[in-house]
C-alpha positions as CSV (number, residue, x, y, z in Angstrom):
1,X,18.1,10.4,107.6
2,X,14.9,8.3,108.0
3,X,14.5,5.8,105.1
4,X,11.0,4.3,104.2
5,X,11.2,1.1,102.1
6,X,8.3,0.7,100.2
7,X,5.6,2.0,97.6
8,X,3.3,5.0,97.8
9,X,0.3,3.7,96.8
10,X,0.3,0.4,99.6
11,X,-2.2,1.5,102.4
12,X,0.1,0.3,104.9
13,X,3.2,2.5,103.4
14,X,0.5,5.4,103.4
15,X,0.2,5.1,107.2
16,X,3.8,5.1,107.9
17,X,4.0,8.5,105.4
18,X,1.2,9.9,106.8
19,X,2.7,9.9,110.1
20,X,6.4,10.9,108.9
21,X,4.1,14.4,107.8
22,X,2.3,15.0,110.5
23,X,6.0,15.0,112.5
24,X,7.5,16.7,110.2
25,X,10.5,14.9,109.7
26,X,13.3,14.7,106.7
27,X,13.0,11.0,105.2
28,X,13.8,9.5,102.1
29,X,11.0,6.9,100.7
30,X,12.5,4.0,98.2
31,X,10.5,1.7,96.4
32,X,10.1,-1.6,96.9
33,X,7.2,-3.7,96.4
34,X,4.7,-4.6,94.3
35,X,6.0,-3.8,90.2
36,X,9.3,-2.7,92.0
37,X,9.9,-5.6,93.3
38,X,13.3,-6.4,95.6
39,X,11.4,-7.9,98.5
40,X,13.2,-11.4,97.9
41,X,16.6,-10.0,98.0
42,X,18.9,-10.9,100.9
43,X,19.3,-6.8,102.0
44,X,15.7,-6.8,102.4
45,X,15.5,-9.9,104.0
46,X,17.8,-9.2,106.3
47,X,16.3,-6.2,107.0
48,X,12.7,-7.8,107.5
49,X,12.9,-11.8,107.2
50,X,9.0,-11.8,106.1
51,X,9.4,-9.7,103.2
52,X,6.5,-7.6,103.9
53,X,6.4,-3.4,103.7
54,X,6.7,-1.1,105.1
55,X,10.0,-0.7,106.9
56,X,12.1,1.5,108.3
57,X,15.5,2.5,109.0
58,X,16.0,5.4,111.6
59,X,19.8,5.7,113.1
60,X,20.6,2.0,112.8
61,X,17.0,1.1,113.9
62,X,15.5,-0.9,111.9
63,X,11.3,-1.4,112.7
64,X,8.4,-3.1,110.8
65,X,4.9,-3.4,110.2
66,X,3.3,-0.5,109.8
67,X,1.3,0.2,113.5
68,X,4.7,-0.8,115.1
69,X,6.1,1.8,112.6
70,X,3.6,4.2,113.5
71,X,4.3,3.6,117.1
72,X,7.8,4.3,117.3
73,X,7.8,7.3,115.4
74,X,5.2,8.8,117.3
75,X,6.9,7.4,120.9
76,X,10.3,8.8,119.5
77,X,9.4,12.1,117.8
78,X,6.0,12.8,118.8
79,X,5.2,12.9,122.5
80,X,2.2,15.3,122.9
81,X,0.9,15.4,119.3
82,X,0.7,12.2,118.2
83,X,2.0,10.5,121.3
84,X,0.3,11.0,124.5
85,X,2.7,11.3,127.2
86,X,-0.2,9.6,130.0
87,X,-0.1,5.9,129.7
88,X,-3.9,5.8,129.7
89,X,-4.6,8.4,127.5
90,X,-2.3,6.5,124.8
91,X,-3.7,3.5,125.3
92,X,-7.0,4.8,123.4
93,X,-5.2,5.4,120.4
94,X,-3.6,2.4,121.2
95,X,-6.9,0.0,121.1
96,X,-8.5,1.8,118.3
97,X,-5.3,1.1,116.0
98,X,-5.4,-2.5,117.2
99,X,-9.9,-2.7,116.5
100,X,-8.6,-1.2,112.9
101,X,-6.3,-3.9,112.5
102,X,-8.0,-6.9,113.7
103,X,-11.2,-6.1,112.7
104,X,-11.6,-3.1,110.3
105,X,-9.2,-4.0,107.7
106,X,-10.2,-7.4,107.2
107,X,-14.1,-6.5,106.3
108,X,-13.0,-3.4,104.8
109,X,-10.3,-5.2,102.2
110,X,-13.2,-8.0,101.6
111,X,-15.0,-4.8,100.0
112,X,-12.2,-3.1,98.5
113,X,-10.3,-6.3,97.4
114,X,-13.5,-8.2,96.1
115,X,-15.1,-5.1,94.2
116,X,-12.3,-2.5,93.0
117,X,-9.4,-5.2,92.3
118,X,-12.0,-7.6,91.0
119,X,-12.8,-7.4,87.1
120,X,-16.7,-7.3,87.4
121,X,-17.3,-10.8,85.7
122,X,-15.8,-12.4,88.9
123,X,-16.8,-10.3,91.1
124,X,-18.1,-12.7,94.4
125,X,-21.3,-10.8,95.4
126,X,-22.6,-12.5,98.5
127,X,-18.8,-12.3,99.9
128,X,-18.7,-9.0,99.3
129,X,-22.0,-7.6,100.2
130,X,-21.2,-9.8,103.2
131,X,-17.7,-7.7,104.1
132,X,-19.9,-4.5,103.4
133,X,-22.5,-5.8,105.8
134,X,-19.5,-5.9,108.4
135,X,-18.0,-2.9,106.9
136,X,-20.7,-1.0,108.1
137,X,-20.9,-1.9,111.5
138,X,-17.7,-1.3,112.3
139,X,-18.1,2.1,110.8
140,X,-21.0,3.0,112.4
141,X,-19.2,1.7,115.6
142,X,-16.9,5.0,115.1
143,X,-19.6,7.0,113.8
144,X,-21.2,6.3,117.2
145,X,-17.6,6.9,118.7
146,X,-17.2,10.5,116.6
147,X,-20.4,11.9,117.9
148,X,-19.0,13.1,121.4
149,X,-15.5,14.1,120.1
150,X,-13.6,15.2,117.0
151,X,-10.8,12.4,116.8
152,X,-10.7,8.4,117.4
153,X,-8.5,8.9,120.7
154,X,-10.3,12.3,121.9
155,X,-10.1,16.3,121.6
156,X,-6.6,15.6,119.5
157,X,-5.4,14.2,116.5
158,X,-3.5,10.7,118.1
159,X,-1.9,8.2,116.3
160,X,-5.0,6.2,116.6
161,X,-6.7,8.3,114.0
162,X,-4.2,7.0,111.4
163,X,-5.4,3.6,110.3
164,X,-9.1,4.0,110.6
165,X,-8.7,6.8,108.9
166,X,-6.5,5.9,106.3
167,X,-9.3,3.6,105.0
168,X,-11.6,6.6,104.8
169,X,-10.2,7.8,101.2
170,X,-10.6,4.8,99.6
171,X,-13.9,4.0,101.1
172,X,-15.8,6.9,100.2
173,X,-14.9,6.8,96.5
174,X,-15.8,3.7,96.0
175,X,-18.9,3.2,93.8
176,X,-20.8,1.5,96.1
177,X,-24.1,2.2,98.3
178,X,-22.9,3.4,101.6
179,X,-25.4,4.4,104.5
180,X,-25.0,8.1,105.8
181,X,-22.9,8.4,108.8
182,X,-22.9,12.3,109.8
183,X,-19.9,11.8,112.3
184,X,-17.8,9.9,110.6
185,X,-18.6,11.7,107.5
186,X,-17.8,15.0,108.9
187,X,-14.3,13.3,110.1
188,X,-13.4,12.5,106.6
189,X,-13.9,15.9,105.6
190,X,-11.7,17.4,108.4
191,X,-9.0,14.7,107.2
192,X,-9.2,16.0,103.9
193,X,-8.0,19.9,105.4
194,X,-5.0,18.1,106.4
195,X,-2.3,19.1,103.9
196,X,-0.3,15.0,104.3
197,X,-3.8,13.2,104.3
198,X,-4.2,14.3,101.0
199,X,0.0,13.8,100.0
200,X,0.0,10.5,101.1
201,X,-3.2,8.9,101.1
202,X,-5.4,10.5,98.4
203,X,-3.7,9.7,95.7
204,X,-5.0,8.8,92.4
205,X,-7.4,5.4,92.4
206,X,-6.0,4.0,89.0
207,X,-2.7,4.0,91.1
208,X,-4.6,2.0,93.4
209,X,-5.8,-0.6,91.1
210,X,-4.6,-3.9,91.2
211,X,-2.1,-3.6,94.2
């Protein structure tokens, strides 16, 4: 059986479990990392020598960080749903996961990280209205994007929808002034009708705080 090593409340173990449900496949989920601890410990080392989660094991494979996670279970289990079988149709999803991880996540976590994690007496301000100025941009880049079609990567729900839109959740409930972006907006909502967006990434924000 697949085995996910890590905790349910780390956005990058929320990607990996988000795509384990759209798939549909049996898994077991242990936790590690974080108050669990046992990233230190030679079987996890072995397992990933930077201590980091997520990881996986699937039949003696062992795979991590989390897009390379999200790769291989789509390439293994999920050609034409979350894998595109064309090499340039998957490349899409491909760039828009690797634009979420170069650029998205570090503005986004410069918000989340410097408001929500922050007690508000030392709270940065000009960093964070700074990552909320970039934030935005790169939001209204997909905003743009989500005008002409319904997903990152197209007509279809791709892997490339998964870390973008992984951020979503947390973004719009944070208390914080957000412009209105109809298209990405109307994404969000279609994300939430997913029955494993809201398992795995909508879970409770006092879960969320301090990790």
């Amino acid at each position: 059986m697949l085995k996910i090593y890590g905790r349910r409340n780390s956005i990058n173990v929320q990607k990996v479990m988000w795509a384990v449900g759209e798939l549909g496949l049996a898994h077991e989920r242990i936790d590690v990392g974080g108050p669990f601890g046992g990233l230190n410990t030679p079987q996890f080392l072995t397992m990933n020598p930077l201590g980091r989660i997520p990881v996986i094991e699937d039949d003696g494979a062992i795979v991590w960080e989390s897009h390379a996670i999200v790769r291989y279970l789509a390439a293994k289990y999920g050609e034409g749903s979350l894998w595109a079988a064309d090499p340039a149709e998957r490349s899409v999803a491909d760039r828009w996961m690797d634009w979420a991880q170069a650029d998205l996540y570090p503005a986004f976590f410069g918000v989340f990280g410097g408001f929500f994690r922050t007690p508000e007496s030392q709270r940065n301000w000009p960093a964070i209205r700074a990552a909320q100025t970039r934030t935005t941009a790169l939001y209204r880049i997909l905003d743009k994007l989500l005008a002409d079609q319904p997903f990152i990567a197209g007509g279809t729900f791709t892997m490339g929808d998964i870390p973008a839109g992984t951020t979503l959740y947390r973004y719009y409930n944070l208390e914080i002034e957000r412009p209105h972006l109809p298209n990405l907006e109307r994404y969000y909502v279609h994300l939430r009708e997913r029955a494993v967006y809201r398992e795995h990434v909508m879970i409770s924000f006092e879960d969320l705080r301090g990790r």
